[in-house]
mmCIF file of the N, C-alpha and C atoms, coordinates in Angstrom:
data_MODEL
# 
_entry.id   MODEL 
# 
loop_
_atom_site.group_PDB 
_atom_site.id 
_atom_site.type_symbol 
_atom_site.label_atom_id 
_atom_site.label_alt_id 
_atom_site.label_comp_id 
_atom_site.label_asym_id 
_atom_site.label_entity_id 
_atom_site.label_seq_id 
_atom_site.pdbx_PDB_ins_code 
_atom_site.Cartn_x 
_atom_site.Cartn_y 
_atom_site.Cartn_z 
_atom_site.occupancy 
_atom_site.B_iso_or_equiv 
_atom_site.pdbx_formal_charge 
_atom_site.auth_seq_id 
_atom_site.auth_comp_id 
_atom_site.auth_asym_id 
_atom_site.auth_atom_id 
_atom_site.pdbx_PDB_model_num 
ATOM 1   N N  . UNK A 1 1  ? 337.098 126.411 290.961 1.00 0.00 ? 1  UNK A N  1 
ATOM 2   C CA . UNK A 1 1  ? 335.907 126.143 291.731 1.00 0.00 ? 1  UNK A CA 1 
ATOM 3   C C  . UNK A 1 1  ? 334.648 126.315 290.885 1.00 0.00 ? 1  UNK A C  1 
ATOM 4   N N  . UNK A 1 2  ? 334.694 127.641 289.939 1.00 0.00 ? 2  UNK A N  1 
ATOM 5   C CA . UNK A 1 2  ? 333.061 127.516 289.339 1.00 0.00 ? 2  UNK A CA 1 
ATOM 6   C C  . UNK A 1 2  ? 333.005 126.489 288.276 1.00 0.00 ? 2  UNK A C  1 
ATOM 7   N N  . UNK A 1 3  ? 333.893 125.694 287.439 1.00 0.00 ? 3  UNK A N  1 
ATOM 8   C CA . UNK A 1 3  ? 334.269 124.304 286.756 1.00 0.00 ? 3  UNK A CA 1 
ATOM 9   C C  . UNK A 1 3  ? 333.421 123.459 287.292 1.00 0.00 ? 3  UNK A C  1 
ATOM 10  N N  . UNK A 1 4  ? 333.347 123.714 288.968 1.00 0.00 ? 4  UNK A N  1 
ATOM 11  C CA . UNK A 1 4  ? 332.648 122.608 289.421 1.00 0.00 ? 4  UNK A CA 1 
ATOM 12  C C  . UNK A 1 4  ? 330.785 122.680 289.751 1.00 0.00 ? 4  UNK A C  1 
ATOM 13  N N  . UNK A 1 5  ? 330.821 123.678 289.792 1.00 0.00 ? 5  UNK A N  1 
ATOM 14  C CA . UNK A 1 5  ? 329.177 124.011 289.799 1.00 0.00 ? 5  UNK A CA 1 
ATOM 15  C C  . UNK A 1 5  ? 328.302 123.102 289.355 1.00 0.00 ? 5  UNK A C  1 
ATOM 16  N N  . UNK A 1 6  ? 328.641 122.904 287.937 1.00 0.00 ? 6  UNK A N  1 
ATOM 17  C CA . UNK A 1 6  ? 327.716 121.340 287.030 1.00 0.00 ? 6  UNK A CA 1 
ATOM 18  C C  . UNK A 1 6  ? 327.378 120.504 288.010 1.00 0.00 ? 6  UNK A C  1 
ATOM 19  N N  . UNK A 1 7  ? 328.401 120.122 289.462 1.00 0.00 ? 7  UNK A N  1 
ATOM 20  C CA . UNK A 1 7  ? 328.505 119.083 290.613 1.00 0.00 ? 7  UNK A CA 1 
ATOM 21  C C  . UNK A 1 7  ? 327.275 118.945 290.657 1.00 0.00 ? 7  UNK A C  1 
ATOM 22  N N  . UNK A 1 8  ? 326.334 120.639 291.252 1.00 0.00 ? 8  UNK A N  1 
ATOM 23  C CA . UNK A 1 8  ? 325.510 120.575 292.375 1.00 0.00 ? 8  UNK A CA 1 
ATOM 24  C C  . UNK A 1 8  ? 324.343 119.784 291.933 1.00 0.00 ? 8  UNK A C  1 
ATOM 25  N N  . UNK A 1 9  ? 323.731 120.285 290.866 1.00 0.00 ? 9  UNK A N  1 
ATOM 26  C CA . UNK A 1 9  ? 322.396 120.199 290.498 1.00 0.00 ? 9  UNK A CA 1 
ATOM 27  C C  . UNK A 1 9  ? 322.738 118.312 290.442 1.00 0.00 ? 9  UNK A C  1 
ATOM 28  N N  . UNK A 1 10 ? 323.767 117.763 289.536 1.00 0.00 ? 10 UNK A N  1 
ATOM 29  C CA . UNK A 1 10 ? 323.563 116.439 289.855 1.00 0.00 ? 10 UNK A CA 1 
ATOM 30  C C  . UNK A 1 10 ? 323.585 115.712 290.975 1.00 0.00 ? 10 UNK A C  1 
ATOM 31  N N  . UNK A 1 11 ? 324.044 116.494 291.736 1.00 0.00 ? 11 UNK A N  1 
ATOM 32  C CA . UNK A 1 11 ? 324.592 115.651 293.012 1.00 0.00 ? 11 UNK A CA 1 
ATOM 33  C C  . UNK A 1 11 ? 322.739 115.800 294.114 1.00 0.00 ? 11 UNK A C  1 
ATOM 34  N N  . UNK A 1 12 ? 322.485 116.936 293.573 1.00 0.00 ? 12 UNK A N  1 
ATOM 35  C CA . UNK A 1 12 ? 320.974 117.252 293.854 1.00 0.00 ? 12 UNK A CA 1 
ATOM 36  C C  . UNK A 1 12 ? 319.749 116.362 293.942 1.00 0.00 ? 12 UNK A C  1 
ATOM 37  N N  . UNK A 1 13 ? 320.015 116.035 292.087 1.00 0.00 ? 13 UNK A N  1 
ATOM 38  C CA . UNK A 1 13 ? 319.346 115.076 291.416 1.00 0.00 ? 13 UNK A CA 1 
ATOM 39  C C  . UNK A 1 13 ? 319.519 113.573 292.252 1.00 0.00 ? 13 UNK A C  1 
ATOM 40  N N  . UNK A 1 14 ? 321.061 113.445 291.823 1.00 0.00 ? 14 UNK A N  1 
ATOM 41  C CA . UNK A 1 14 ? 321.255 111.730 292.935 1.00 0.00 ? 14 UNK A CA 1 
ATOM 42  C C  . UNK A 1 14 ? 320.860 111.701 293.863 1.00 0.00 ? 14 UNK A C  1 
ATOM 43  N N  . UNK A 1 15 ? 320.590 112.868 294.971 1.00 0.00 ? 15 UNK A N  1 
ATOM 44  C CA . UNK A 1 15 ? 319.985 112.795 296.040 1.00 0.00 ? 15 UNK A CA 1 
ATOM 45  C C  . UNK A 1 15 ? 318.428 112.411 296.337 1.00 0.00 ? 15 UNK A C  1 
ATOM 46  N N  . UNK A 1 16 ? 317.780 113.199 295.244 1.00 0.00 ? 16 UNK A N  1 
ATOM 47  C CA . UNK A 1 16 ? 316.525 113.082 294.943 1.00 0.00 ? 16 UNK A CA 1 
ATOM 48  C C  . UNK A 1 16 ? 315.779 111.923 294.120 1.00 0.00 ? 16 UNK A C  1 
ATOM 49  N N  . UNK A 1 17 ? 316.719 110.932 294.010 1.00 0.00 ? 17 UNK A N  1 
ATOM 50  C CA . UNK A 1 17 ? 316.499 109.871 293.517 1.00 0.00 ? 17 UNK A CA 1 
ATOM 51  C C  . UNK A 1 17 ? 316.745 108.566 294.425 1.00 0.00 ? 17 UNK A C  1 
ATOM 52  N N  . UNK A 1 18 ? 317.014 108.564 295.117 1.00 0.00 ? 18 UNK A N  1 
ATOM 53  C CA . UNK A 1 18 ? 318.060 108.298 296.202 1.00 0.00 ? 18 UNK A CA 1 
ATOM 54  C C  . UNK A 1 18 ? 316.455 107.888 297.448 1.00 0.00 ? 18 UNK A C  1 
ATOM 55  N N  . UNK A 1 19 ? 316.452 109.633 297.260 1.00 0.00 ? 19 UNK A N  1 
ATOM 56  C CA . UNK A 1 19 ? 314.682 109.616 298.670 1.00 0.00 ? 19 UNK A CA 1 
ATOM 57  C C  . UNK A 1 19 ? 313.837 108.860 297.667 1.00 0.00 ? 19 UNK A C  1 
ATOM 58  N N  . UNK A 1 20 ? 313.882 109.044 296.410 1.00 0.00 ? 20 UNK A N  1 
ATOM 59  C CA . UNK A 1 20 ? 312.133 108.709 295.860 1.00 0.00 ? 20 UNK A CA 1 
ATOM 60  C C  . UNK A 1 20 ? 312.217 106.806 296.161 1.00 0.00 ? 20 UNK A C  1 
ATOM 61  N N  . UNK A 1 21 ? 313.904 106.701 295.731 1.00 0.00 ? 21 UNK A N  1 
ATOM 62  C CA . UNK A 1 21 ? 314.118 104.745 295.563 1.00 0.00 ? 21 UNK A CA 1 
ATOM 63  C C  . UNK A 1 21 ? 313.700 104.346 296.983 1.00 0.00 ? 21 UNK A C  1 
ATOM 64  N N  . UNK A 1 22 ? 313.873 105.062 297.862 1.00 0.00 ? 22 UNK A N  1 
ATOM 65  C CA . UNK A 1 22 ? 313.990 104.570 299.643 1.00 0.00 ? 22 UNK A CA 1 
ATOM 66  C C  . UNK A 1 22 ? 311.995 104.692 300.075 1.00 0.00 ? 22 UNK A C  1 
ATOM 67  N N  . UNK A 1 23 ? 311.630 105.721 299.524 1.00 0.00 ? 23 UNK A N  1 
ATOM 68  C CA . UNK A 1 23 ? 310.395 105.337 299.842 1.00 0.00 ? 23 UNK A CA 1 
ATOM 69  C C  . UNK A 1 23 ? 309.535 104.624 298.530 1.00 0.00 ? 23 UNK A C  1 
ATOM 70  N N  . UNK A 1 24 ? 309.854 103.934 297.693 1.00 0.00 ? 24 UNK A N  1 
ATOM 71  C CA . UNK A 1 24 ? 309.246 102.781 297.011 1.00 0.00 ? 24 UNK A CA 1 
ATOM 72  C C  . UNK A 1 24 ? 308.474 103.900 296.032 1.00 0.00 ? 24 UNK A C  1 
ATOM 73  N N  . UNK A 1 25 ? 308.585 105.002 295.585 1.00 0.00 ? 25 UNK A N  1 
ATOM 74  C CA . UNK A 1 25 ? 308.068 105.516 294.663 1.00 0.00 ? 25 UNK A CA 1 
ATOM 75  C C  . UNK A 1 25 ? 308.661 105.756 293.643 1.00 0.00 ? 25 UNK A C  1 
ATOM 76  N N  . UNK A 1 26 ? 308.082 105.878 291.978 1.00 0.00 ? 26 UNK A N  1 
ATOM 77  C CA . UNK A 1 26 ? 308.590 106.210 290.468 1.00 0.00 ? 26 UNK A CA 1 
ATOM 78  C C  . UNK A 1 26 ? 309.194 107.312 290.704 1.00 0.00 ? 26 UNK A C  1 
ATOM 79  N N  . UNK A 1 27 ? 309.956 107.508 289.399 1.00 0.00 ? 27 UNK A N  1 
ATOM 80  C CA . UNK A 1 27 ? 310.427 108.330 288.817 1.00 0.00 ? 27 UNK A CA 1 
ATOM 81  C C  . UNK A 1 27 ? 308.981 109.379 288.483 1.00 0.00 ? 27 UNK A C  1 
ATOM 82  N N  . UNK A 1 28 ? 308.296 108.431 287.419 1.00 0.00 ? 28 UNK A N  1 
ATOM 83  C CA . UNK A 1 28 ? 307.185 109.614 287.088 1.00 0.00 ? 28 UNK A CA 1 
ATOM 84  C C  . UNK A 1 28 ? 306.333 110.500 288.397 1.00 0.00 ? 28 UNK A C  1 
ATOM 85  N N  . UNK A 1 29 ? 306.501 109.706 289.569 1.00 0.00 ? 29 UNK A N  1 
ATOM 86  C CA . UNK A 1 29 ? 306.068 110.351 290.504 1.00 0.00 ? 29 UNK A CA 1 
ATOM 87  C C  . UNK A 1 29 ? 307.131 111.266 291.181 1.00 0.00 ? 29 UNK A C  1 
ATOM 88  N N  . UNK A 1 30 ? 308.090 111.504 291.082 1.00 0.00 ? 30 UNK A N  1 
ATOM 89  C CA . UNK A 1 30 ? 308.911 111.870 291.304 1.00 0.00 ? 30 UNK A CA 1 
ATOM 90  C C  . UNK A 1 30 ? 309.612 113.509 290.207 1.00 0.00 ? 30 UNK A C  1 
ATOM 91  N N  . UNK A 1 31 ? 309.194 113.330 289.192 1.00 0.00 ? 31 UNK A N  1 
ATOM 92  C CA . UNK A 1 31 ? 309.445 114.329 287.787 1.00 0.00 ? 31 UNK A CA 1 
ATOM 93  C C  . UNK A 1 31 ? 309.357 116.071 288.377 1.00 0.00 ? 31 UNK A C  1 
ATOM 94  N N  . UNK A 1 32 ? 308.148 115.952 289.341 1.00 0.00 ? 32 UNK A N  1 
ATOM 95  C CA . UNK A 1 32 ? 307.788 117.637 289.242 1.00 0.00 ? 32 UNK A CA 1 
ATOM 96  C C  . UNK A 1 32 ? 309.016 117.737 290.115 1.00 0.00 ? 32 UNK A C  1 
ATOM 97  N N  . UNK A 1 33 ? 309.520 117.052 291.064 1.00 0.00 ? 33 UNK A N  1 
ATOM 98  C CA . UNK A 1 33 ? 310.668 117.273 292.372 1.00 0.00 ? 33 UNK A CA 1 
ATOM 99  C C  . UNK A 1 33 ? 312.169 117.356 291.171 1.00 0.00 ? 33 UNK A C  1 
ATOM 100 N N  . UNK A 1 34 ? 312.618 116.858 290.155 1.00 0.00 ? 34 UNK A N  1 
ATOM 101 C CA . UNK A 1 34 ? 313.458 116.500 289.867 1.00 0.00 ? 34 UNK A CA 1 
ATOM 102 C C  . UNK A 1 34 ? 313.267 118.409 288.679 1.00 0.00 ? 34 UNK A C  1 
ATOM 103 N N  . UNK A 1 35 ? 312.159 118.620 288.134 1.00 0.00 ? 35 UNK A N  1 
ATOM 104 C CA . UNK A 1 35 ? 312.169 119.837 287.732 1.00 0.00 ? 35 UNK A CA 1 
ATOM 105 C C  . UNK A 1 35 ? 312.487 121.011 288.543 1.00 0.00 ? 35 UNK A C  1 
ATOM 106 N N  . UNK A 1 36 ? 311.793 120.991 289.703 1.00 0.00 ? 36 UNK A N  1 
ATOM 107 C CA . UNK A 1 36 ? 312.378 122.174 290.907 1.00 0.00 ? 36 UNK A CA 1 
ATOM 108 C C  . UNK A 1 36 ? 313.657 122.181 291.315 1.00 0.00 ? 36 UNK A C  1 
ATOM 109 N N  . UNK A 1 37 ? 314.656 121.042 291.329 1.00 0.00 ? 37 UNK A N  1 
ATOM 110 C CA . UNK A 1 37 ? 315.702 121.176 290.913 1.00 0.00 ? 37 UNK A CA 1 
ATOM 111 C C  . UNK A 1 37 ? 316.002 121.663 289.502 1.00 0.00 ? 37 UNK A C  1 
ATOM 112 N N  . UNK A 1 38 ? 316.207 121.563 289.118 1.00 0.00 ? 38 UNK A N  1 
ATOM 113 C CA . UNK A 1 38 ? 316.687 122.296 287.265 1.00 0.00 ? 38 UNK A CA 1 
ATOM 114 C C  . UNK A 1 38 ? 316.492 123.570 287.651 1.00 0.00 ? 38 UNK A C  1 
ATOM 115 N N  . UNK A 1 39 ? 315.368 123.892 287.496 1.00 0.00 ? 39 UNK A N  1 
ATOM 116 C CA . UNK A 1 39 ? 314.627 125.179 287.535 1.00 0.00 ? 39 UNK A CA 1 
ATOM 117 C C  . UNK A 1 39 ? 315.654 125.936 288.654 1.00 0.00 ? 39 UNK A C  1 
ATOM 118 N N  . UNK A 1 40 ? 315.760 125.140 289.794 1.00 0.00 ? 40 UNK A N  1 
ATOM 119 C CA . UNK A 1 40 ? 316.088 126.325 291.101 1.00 0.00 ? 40 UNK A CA 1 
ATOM 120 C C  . UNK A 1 40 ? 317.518 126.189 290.644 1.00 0.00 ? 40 UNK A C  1 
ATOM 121 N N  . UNK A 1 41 ? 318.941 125.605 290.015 1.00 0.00 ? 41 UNK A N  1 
ATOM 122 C CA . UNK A 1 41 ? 319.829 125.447 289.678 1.00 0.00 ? 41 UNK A CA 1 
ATOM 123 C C  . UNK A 1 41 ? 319.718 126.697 288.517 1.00 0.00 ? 41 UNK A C  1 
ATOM 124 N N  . UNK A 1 42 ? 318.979 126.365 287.720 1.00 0.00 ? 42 UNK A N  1 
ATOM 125 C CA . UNK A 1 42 ? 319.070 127.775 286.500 1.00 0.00 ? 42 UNK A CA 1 
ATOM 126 C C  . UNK A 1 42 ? 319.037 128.593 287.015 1.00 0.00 ? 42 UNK A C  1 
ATOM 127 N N  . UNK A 1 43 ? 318.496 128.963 288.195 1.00 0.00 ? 43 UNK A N  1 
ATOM 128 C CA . UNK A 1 43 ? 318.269 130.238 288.400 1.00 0.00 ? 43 UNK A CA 1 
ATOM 129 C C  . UNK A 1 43 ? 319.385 130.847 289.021 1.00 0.00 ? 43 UNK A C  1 
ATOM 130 N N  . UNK A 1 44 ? 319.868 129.973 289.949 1.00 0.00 ? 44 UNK A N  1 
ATOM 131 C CA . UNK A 1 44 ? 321.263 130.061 290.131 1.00 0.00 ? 44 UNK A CA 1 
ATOM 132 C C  . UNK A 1 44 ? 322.480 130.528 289.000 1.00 0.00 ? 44 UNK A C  1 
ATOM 133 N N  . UNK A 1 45 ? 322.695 129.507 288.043 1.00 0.00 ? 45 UNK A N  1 
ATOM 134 C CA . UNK A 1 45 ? 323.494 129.935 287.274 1.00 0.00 ? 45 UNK A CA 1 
ATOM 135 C C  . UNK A 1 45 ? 323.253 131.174 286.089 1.00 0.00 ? 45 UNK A C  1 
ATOM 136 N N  . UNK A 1 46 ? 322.215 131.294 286.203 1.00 0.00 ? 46 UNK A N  1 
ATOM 137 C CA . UNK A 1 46 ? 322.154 133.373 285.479 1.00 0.00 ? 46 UNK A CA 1 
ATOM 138 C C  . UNK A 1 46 ? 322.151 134.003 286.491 1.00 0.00 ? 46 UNK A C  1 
ATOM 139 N N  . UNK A 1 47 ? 322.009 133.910 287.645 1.00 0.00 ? 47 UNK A N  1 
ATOM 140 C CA . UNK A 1 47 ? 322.598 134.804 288.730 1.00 0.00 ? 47 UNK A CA 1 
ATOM 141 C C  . UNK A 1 47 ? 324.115 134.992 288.706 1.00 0.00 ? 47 UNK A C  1 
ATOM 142 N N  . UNK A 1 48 ? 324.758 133.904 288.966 1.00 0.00 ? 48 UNK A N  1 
ATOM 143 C CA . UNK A 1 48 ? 325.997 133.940 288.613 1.00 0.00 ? 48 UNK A CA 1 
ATOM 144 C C  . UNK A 1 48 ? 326.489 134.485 287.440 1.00 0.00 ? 48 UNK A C  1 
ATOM 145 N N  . UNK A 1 49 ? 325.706 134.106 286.207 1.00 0.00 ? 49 UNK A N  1 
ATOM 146 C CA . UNK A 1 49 ? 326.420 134.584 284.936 1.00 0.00 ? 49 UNK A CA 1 
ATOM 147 C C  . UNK A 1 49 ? 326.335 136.013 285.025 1.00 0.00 ? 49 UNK A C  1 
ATOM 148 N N  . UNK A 1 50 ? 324.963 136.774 285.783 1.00 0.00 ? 50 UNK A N  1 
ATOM 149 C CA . UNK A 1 50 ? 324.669 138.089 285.502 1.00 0.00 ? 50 UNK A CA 1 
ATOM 150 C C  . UNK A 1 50 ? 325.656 138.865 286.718 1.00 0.00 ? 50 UNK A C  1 
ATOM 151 N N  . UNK A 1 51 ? 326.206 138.374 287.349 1.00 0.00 ? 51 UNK A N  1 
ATOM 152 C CA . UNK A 1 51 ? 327.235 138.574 288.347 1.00 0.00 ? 51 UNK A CA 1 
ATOM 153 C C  . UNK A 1 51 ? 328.537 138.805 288.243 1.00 0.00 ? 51 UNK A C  1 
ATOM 154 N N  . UNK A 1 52 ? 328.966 137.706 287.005 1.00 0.00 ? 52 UNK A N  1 
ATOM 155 C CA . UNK A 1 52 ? 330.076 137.618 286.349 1.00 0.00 ? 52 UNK A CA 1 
ATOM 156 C C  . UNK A 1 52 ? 330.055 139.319 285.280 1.00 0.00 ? 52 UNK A C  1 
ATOM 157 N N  . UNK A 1 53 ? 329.418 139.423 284.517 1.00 0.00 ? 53 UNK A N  1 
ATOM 158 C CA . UNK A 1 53 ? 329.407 139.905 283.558 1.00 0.00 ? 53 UNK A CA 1 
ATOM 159 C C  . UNK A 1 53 ? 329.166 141.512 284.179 1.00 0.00 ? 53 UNK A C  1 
ATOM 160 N N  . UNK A 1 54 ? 328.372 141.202 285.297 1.00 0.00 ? 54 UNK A N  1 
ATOM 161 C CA . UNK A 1 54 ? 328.148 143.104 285.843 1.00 0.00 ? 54 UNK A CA 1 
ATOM 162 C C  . UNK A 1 54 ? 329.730 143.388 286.820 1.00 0.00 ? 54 UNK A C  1 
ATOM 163 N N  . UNK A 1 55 ? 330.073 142.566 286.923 1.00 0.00 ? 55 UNK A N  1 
ATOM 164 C CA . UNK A 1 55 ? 331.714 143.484 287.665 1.00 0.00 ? 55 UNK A CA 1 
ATOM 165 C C  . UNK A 1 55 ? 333.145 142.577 286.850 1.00 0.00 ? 55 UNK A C  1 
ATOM 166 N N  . UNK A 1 56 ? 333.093 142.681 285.823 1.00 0.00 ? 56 UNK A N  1 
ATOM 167 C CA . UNK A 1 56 ? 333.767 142.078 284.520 1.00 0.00 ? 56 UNK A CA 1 
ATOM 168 C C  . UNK A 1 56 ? 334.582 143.854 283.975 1.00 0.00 ? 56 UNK A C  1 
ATOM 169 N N  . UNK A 1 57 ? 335.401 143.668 283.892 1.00 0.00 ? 57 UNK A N  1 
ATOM 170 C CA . UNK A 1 57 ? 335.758 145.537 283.546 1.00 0.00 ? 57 UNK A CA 1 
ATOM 171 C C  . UNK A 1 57 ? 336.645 145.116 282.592 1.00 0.00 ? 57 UNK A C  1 
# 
């Protein structure tokens, strides 16, 4: 299951590309939305990593 994690953030992204194509707007207008993904995904995965590693014995 965590193999699959990589899924989210793209599947995120396709989504968010998906709304910007349906309402007739760019990509470049679109960039800061496609960063708050990344960003909120990283933050995710050092949570996880720091999760992994604090009950790891």
């Amino acid at each position: 299951m965590v193999k699959l994690l990589f899924l989210i953030p793209l599947l995120m992204c396709v989504i968010w590309y998906l709304y910007l194509r349906q309402n007739n707007w760019t990509l470049a207008q679109g960039k800061k939305g496609f960063l708050y993904i990344i960003s909120f995904n990283l933050v995710i995965a050092l949570v996880l990593t720091i999760l992994v590693f604090a009950t790891r014995q």
